[in-house]
Every structure is written in C-alpha cells, then in structure tokens.
N, CA, C and O atoms as a Tripos MOL2 file, in Angstrom:
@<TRIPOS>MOLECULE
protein
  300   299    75     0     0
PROTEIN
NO_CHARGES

@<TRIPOS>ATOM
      1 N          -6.5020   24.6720   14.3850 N.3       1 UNK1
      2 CA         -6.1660   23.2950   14.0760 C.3       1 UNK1
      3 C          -4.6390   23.1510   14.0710 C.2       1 UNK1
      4 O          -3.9680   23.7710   13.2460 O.2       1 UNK1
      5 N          -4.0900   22.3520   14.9690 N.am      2 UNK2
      6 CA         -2.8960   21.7340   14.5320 C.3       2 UNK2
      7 C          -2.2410   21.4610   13.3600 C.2       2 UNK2
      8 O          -2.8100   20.9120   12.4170 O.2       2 UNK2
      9 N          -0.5770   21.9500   13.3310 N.am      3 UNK3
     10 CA         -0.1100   21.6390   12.0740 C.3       3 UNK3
     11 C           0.2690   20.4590   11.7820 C.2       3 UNK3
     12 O           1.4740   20.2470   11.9110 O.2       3 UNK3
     13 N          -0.4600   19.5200   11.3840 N.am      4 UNK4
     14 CA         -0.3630   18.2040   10.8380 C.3       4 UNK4
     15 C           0.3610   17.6710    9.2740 C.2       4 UNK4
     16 O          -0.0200   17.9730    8.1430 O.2       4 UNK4
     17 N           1.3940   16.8830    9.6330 N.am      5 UNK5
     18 CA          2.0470   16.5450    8.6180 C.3       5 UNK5
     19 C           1.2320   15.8760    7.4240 C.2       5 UNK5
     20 O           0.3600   15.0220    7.5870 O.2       5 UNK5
     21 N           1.6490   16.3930    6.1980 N.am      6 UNK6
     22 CA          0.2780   15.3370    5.0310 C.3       6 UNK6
     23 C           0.9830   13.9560    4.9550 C.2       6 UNK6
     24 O           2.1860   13.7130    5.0490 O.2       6 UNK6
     25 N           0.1530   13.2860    4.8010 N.am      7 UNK7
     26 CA          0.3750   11.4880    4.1390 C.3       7 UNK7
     27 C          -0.3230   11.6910    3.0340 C.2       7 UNK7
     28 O          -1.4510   12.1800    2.9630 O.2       7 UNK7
     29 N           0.5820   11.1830    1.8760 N.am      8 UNK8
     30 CA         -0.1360   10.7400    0.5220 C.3       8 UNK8
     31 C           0.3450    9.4430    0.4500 C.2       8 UNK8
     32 O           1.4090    8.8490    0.6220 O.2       8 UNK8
     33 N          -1.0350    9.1580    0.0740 N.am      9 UNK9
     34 CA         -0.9840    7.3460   -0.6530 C.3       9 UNK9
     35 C          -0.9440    7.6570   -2.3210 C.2       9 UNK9
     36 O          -1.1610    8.7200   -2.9030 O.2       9 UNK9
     37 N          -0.7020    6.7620   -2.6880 N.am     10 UNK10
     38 CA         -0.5860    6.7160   -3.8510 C.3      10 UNK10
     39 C          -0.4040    4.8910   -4.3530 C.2      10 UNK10
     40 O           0.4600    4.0470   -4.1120 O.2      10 UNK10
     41 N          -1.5130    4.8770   -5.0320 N.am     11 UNK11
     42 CA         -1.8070    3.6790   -5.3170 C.3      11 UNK11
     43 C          -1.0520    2.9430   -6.7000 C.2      11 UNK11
     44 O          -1.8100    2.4900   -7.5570 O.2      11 UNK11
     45 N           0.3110    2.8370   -6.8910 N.am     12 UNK12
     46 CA          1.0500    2.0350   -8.0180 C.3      12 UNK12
     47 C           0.2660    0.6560   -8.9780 C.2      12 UNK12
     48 O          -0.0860   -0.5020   -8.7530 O.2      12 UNK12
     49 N           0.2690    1.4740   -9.9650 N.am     13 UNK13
     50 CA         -0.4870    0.3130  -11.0530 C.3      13 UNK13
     51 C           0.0830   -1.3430  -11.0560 C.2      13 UNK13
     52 O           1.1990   -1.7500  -11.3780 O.2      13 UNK13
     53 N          -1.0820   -2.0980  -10.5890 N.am     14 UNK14
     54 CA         -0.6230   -3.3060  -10.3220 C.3      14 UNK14
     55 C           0.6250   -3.6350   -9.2330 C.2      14 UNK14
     56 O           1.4150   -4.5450   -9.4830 O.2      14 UNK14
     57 N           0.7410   -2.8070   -7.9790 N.am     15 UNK15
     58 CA          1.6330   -2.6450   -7.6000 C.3      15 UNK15
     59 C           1.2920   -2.2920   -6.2740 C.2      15 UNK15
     60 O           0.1160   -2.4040   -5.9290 O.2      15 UNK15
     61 N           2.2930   -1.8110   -5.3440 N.am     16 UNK16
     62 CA          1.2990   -1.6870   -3.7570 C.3      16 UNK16
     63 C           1.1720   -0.1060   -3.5930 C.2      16 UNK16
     64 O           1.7600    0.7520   -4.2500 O.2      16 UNK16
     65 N           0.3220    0.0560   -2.6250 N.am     17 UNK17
     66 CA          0.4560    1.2910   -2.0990 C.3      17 UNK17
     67 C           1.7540    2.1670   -1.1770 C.2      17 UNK17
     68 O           2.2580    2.0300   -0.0620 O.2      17 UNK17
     69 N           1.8960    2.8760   -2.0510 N.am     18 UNK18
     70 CA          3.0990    3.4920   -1.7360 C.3      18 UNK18
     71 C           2.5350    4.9520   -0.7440 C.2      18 UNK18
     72 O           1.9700    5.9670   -1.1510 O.2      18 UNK18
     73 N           3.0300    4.4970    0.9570 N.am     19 UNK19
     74 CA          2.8360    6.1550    1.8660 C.3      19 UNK19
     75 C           4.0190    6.7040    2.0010 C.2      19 UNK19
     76 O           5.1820    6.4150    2.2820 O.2      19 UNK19
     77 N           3.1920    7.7950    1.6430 N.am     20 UNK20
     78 CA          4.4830    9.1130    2.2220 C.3      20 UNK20
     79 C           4.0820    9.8280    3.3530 C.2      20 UNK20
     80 O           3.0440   10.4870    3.4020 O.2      20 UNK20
     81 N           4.9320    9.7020    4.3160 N.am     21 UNK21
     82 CA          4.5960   10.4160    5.6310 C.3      21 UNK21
     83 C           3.2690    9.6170    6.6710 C.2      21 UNK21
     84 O           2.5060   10.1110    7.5000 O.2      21 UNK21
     85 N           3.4240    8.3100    6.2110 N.am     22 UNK22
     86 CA          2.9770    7.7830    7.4460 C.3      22 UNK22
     87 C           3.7610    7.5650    8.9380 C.2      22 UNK22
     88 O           4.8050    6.9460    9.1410 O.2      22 UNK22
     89 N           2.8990    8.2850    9.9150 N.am     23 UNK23
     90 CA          3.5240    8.6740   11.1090 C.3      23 UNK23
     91 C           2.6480    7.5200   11.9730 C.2      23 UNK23
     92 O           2.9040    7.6920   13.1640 O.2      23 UNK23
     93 N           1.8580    6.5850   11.8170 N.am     24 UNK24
     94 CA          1.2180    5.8060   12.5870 C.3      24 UNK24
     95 C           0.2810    5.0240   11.9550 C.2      24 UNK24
     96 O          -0.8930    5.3210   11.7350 O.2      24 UNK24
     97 N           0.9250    3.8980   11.6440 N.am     25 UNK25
     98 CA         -0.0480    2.5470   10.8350 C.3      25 UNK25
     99 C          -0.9110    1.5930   11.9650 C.2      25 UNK25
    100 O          -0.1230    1.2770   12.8570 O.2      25 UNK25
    101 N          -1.8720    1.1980   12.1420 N.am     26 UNK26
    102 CA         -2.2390    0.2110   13.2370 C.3      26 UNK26
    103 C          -3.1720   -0.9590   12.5300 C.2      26 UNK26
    104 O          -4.2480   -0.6510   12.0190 O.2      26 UNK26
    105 N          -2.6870   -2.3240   12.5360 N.am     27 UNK27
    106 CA         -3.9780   -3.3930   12.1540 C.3      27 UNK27
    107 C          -5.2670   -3.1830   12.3540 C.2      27 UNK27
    108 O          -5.8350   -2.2390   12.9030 O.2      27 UNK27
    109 N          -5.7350   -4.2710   11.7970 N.am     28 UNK28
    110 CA         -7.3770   -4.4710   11.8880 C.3      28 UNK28
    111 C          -7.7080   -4.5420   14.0660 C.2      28 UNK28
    112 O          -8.8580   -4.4190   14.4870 O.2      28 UNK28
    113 N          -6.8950   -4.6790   14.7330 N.am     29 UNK29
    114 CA         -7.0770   -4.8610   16.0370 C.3      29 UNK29
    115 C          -6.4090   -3.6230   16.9300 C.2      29 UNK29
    116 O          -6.3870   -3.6230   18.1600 O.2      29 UNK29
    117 N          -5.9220   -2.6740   16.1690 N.am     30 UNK30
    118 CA         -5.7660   -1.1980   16.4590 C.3      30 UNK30
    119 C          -4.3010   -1.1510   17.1810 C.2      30 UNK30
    120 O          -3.8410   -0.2700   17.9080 O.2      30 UNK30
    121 N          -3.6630   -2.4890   16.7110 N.am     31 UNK31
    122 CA         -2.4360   -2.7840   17.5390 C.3      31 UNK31
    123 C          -1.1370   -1.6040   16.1470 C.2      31 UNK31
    124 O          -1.1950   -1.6040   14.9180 O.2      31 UNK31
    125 N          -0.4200   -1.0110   16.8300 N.am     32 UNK32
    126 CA          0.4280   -0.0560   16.2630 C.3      32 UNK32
    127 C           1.7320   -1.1800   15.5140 C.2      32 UNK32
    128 O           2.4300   -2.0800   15.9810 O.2      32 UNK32
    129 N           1.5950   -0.5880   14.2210 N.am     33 UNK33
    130 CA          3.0390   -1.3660   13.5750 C.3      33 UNK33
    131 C           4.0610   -0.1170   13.1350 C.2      33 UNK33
    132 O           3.9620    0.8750   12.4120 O.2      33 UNK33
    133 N           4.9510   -0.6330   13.8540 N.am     34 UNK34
    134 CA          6.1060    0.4030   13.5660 C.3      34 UNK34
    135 C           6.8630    0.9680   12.5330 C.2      34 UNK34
    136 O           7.8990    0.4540   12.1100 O.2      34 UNK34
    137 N           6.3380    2.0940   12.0810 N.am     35 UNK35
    138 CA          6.8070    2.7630   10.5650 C.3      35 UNK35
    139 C           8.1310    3.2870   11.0150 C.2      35 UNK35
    140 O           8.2900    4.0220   11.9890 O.2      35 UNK35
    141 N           9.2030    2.7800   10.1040 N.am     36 UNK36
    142 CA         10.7610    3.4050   10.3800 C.3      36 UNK36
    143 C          11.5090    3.8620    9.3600 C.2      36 UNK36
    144 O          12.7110    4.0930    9.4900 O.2      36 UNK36
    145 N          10.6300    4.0880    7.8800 N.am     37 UNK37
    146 CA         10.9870    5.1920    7.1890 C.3      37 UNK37
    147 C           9.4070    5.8420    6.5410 C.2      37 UNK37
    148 O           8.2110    5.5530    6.5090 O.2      37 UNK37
    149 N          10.4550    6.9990    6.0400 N.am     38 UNK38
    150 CA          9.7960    8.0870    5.4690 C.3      38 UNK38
    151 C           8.4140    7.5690    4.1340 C.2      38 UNK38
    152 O           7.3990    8.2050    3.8520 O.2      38 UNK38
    153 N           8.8780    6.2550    3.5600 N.am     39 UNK39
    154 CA          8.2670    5.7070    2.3050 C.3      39 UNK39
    155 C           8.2050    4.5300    2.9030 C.2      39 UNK39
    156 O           9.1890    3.8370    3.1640 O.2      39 UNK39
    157 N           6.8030    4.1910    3.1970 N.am     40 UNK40
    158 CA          6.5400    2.7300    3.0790 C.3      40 UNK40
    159 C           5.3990    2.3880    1.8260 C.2      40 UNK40
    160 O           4.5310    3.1380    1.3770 O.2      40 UNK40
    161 N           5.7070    1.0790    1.4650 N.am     41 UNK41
    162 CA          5.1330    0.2820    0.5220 C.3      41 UNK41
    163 C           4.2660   -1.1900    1.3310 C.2      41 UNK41
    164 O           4.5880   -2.1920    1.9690 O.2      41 UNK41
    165 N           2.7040   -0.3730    0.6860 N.am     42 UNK42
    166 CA          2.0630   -1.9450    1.5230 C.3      42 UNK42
    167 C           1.4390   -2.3570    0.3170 C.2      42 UNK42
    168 O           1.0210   -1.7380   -0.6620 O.2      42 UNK42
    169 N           1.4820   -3.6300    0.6480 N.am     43 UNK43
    170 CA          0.8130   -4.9420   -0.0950 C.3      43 UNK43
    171 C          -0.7370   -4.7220   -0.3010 C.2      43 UNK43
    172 O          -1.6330   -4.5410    0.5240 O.2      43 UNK43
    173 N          -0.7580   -4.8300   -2.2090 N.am     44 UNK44
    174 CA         -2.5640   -4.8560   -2.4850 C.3      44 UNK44
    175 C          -2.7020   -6.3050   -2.9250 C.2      44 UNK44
    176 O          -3.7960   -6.7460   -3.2780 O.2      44 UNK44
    177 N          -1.8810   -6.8590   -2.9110 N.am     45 UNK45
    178 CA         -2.0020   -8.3970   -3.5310 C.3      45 UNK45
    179 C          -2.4190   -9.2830   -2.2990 C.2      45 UNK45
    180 O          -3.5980   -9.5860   -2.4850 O.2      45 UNK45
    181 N          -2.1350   -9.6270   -1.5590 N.am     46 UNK46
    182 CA         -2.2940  -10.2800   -0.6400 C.3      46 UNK46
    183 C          -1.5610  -11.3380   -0.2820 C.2      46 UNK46
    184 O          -1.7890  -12.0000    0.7300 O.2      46 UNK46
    185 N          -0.0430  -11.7000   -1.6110 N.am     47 UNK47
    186 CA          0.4670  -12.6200   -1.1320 C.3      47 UNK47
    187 C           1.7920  -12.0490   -0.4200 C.2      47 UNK47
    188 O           2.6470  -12.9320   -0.4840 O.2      47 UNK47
    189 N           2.2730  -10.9340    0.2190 N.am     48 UNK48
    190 CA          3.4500  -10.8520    0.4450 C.3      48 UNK48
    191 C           3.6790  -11.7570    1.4750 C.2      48 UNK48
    192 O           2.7060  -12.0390    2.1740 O.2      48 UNK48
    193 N           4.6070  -12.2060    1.6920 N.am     49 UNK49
    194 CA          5.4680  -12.7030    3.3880 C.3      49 UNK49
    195 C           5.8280  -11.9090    4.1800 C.2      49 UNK49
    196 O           6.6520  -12.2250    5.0380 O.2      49 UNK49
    197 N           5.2820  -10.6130    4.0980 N.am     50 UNK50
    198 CA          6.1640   -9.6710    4.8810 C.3      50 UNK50
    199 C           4.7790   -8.2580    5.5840 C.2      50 UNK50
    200 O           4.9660   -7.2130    6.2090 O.2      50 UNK50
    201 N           3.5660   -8.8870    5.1130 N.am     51 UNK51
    202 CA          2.3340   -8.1220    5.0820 C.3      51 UNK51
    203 C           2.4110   -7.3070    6.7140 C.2      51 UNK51
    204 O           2.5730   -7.9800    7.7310 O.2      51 UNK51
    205 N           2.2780   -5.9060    6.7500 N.am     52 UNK52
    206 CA          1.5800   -5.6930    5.7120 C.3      52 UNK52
    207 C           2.4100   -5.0280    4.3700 C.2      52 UNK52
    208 O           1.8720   -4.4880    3.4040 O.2      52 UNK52
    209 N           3.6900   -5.1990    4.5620 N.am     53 UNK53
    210 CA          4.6120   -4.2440    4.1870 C.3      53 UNK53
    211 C           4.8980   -5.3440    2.7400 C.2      53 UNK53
    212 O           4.9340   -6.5740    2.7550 O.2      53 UNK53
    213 N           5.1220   -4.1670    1.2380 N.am     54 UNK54
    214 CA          5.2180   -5.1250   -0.2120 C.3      54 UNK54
    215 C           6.9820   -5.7090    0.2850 C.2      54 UNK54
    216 O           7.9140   -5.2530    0.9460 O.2      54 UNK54
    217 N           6.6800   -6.9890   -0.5200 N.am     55 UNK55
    218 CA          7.5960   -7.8170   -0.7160 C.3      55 UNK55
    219 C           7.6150   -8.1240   -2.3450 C.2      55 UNK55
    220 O           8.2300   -8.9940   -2.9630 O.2      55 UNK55
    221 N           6.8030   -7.1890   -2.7670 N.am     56 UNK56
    222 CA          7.4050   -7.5980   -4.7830 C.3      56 UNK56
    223 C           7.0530   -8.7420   -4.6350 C.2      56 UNK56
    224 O           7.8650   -9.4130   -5.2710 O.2      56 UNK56
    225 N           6.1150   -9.5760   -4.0450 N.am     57 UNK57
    226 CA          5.4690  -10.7710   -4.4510 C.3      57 UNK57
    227 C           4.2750  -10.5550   -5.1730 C.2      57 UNK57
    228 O           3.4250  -11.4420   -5.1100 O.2      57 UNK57
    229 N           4.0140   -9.3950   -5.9470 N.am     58 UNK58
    230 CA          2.5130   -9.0410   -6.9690 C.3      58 UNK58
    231 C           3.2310   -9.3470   -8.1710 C.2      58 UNK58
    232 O           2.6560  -10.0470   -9.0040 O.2      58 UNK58
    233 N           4.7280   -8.8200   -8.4630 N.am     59 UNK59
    234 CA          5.4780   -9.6140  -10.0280 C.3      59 UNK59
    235 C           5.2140  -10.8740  -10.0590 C.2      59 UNK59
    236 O           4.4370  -11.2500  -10.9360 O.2      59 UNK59
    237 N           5.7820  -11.8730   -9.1140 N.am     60 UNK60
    238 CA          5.8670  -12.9880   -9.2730 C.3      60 UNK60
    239 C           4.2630  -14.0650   -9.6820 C.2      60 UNK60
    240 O           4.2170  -15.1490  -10.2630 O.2      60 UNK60
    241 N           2.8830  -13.0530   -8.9840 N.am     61 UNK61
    242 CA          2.0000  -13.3060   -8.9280 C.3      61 UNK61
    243 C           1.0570  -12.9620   -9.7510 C.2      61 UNK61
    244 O          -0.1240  -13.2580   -9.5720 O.2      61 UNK61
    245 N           1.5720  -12.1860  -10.9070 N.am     62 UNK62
    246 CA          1.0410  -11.2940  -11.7520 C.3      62 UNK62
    247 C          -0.4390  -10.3990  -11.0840 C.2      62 UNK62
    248 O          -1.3630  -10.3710  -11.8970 O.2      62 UNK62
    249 N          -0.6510   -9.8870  -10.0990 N.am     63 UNK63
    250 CA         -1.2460   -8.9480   -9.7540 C.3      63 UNK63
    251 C          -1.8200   -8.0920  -10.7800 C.2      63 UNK63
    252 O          -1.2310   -7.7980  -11.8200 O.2      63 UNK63
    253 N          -3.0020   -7.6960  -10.4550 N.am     64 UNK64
    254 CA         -3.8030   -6.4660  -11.7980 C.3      64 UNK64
    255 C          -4.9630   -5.7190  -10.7320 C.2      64 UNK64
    256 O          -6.1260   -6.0380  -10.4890 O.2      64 UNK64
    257 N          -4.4680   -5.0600  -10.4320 N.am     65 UNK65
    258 CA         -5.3470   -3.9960   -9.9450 C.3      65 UNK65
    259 C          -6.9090   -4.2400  -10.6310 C.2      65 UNK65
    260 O          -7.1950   -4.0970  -11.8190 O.2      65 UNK65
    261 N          -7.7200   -4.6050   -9.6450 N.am     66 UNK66
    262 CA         -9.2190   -4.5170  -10.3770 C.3      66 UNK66
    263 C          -9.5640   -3.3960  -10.3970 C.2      66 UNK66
    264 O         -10.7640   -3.3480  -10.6660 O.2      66 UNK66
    265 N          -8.9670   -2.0640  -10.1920 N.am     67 UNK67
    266 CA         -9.6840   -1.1130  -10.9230 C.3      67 UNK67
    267 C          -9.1830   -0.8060  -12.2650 C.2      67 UNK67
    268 O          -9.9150   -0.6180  -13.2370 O.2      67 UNK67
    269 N          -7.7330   -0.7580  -12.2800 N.am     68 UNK68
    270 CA         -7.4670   -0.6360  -13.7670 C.3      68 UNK68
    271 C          -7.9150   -1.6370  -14.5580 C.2      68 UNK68
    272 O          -8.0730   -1.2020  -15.6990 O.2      68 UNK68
    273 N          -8.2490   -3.0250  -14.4460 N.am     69 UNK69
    274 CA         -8.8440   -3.9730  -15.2710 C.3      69 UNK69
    275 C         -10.6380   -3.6360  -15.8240 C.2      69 UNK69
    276 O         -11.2730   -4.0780  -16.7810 O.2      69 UNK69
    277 N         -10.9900   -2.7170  -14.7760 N.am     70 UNK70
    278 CA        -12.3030   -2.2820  -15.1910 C.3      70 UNK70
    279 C         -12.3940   -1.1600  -16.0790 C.2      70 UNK70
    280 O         -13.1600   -1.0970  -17.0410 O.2      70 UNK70
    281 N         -11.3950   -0.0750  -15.6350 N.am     71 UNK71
    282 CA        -10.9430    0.6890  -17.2990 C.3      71 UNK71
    283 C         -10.9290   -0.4350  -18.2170 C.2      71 UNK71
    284 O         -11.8710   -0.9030  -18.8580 O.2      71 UNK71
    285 N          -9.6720   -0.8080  -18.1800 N.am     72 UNK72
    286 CA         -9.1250   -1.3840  -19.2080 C.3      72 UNK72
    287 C         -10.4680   -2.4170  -20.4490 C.2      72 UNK72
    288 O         -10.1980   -2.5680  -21.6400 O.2      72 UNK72
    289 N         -11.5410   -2.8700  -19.9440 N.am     73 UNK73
    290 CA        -12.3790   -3.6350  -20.1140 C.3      73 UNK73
    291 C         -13.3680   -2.5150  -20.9040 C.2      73 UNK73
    292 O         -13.9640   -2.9940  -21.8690 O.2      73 UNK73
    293 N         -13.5920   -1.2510  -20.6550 N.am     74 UNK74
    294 CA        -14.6280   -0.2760  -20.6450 C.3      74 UNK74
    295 C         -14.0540    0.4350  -21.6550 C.2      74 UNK74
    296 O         -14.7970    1.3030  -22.1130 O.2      74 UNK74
    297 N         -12.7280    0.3340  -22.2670 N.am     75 UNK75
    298 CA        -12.3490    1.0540  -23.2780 C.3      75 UNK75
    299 C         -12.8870    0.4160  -24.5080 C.2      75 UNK75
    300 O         -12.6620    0.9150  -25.6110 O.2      75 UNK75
@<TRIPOS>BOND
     1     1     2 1
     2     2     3 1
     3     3     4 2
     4     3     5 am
     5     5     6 1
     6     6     7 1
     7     7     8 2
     8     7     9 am
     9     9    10 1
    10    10    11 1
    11    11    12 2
    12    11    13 am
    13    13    14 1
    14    14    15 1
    15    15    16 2
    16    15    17 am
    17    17    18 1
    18    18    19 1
    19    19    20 2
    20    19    21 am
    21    21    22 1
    22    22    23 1
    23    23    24 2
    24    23    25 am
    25    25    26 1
    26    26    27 1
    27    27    28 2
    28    27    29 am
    29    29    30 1
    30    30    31 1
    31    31    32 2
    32    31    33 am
    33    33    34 1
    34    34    35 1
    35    35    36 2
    36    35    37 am
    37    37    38 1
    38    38    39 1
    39    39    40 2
    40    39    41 am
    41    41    42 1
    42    42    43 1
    43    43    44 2
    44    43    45 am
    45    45    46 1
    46    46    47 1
    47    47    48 2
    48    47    49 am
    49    49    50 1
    50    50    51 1
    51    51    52 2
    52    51    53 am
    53    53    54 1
    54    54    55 1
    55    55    56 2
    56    55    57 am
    57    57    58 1
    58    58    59 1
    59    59    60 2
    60    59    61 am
    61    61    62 1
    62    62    63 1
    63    63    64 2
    64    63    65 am
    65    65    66 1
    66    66    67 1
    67    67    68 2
    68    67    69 am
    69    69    70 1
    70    70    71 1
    71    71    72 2
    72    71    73 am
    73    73    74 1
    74    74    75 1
    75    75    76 2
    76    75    77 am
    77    77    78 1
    78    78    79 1
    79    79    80 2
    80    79    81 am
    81    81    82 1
    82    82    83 1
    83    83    84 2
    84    83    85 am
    85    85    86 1
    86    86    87 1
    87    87    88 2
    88    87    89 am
    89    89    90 1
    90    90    91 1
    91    91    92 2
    92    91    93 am
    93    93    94 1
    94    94    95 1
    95    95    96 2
    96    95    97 am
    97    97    98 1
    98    98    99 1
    99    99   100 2
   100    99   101 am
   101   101   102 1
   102   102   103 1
   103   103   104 2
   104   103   105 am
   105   105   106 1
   106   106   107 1
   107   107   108 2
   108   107   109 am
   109   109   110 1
   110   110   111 1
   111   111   112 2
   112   111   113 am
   113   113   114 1
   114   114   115 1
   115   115   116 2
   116   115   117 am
   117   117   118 1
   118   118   119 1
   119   119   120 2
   120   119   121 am
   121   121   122 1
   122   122   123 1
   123   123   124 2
   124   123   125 am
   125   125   126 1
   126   126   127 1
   127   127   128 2
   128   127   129 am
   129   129   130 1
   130   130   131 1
   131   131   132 2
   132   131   133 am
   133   133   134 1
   134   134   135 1
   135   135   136 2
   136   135   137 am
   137   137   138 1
   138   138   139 1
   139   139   140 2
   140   139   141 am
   141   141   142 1
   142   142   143 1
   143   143   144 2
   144   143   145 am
   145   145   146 1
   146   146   147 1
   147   147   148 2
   148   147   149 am
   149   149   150 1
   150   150   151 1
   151   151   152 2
   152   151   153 am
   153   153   154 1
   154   154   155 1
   155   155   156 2
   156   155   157 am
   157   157   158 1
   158   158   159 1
   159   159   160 2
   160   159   161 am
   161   161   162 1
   162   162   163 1
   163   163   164 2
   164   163   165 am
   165   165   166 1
   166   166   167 1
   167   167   168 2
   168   167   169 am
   169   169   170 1
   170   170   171 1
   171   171   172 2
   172   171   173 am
   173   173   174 1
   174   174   175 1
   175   175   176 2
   176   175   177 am
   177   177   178 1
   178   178   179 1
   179   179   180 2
   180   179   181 am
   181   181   182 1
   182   182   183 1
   183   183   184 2
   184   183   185 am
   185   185   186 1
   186   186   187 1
   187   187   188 2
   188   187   189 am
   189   189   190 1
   190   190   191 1
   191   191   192 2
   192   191   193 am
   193   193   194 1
   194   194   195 1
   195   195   196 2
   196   195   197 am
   197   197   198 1
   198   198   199 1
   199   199   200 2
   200   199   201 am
   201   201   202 1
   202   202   203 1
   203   203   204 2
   204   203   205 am
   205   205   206 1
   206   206   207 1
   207   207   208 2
   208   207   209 am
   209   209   210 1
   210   210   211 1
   211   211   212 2
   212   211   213 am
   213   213   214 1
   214   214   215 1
   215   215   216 2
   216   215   217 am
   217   217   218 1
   218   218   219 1
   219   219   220 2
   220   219   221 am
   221   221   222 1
   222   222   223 1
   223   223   224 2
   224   223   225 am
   225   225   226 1
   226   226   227 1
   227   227   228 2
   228   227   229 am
   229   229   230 1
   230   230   231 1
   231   231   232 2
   232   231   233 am
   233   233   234 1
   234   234   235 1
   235   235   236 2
   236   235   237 am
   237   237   238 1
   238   238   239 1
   239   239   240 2
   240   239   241 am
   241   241   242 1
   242   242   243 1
   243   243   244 2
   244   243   245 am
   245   245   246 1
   246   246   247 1
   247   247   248 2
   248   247   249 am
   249   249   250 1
   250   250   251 1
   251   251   252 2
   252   251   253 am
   253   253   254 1
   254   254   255 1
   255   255   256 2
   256   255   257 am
   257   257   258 1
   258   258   259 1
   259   259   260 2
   260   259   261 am
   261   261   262 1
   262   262   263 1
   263   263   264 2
   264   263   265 am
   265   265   266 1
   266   266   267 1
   267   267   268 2
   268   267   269 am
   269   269   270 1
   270   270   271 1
   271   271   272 2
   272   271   273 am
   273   273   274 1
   274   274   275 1
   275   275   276 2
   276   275   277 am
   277   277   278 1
   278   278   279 1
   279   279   280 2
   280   279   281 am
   281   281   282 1
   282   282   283 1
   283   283   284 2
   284   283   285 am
   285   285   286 1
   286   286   287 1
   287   287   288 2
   288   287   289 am
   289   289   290 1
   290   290   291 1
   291   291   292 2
   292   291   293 am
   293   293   294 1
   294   294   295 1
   295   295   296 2
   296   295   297 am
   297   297   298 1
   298   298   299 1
   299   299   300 2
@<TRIPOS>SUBSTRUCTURE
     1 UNK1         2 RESIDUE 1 A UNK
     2 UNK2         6 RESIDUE 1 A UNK
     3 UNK3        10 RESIDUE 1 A UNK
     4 UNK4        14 RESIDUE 1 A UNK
     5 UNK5        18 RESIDUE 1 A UNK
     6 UNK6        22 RESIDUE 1 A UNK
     7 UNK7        26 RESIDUE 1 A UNK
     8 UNK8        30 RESIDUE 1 A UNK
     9 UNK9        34 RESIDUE 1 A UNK
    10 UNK10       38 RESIDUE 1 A UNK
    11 UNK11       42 RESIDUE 1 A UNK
    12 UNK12       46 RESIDUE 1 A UNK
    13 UNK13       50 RESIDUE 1 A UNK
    14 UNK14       54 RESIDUE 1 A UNK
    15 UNK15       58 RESIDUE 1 A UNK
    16 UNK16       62 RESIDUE 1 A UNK
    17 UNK17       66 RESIDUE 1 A UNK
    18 UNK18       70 RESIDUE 1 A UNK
    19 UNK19       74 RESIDUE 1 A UNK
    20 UNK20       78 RESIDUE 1 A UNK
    21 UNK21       82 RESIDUE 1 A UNK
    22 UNK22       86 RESIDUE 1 A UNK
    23 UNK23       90 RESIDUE 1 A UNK
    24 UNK24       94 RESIDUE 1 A UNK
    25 UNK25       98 RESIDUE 1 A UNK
    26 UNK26      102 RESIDUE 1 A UNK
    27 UNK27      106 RESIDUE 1 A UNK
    28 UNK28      110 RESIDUE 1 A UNK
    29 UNK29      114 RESIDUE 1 A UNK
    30 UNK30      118 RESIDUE 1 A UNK
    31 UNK31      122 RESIDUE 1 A UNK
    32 UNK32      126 RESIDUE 1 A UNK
    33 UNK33      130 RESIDUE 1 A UNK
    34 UNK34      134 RESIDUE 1 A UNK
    35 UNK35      138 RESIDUE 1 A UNK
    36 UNK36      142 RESIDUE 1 A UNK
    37 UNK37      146 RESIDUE 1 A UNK
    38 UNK38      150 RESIDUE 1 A UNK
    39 UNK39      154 RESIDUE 1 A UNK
    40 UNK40      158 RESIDUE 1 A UNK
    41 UNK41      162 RESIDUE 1 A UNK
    42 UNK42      166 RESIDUE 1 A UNK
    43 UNK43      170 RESIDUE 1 A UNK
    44 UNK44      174 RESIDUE 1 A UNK
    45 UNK45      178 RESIDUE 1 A UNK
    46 UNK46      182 RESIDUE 1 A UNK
    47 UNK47      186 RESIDUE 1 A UNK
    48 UNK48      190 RESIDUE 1 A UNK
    49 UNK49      194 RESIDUE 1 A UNK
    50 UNK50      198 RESIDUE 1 A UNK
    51 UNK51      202 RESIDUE 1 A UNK
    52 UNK52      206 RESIDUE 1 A UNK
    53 UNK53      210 RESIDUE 1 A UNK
    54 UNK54      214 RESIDUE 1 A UNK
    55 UNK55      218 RESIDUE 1 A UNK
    56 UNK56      222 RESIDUE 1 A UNK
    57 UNK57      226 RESIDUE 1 A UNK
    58 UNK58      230 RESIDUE 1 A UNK
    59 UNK59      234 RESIDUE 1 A UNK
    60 UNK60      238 RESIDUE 1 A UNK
    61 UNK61      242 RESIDUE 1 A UNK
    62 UNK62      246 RESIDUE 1 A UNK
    63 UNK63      250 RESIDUE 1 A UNK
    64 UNK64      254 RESIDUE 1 A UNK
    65 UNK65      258 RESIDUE 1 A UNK
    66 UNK66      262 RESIDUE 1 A UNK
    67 UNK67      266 RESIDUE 1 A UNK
    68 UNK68      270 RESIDUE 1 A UNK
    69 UNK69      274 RESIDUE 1 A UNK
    70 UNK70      278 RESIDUE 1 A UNK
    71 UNK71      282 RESIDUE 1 A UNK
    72 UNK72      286 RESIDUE 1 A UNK
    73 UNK73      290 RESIDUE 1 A UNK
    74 UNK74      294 RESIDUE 1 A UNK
    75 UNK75      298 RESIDUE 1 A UNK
C-alpha cells in the first residue's frame, strides 16, 4: 500500500470542521475545490458566505452542534 498522507478532521464544538492535511476536497458534483493550505476550516452551520470554507458566521448565528445538544440534554 502506498504511503498516504493522514487527514484528521476534527469536529470544533459549535464550530466548523477543522482538516488537517486535506490534499483533495470535491463538491456534491465531484467538481475539485482548491485546498491552498495545510488547515482548512469548513462550515457545519450552513450560513457561511464563503461555503464551503468557515467564515465565523456560526458566532454570529449562535450555532450548537446537535450532537453536543443531545449530550447536553441526556445529562
């Protein structure tokens, strides 16, 4: 097997997904969007202006992760 670089996601509380070492992002239509650093941040909110990439429009929108709200509810 090829030595393949790792990508970790990492999902920021109320906040976007933060990749490390994404080497090739492509839309829902398999069209390639151009990753040009090492750390990108994508949008779980859905309102950025800049989608798919975060624009810190989840502060302004108060964003809550529905999975931590389902902890949070279950405690």
């Amino acid at each position: 097997m090829p030595n393949v670089p790792e990508c970790v996601i990492t999902a920021y509380p109320d906040g976007p997904l933060l990749v490390r070492g994404a080497h090739r992002i492509v839309d829902v239509d398999g069209n390639e969007i151009e990753v040009t650093q090492p750390i990108v941040a994508l949008c779980r909110c859905g309102h950025s202006g800049q989608k798919p990439w975060c624009d810190s429009t989840h502060k302004l929108t108060r964003f809550r992760d529905p999975a931590n709200r389902r902890r949070r509810d279950s405690d």
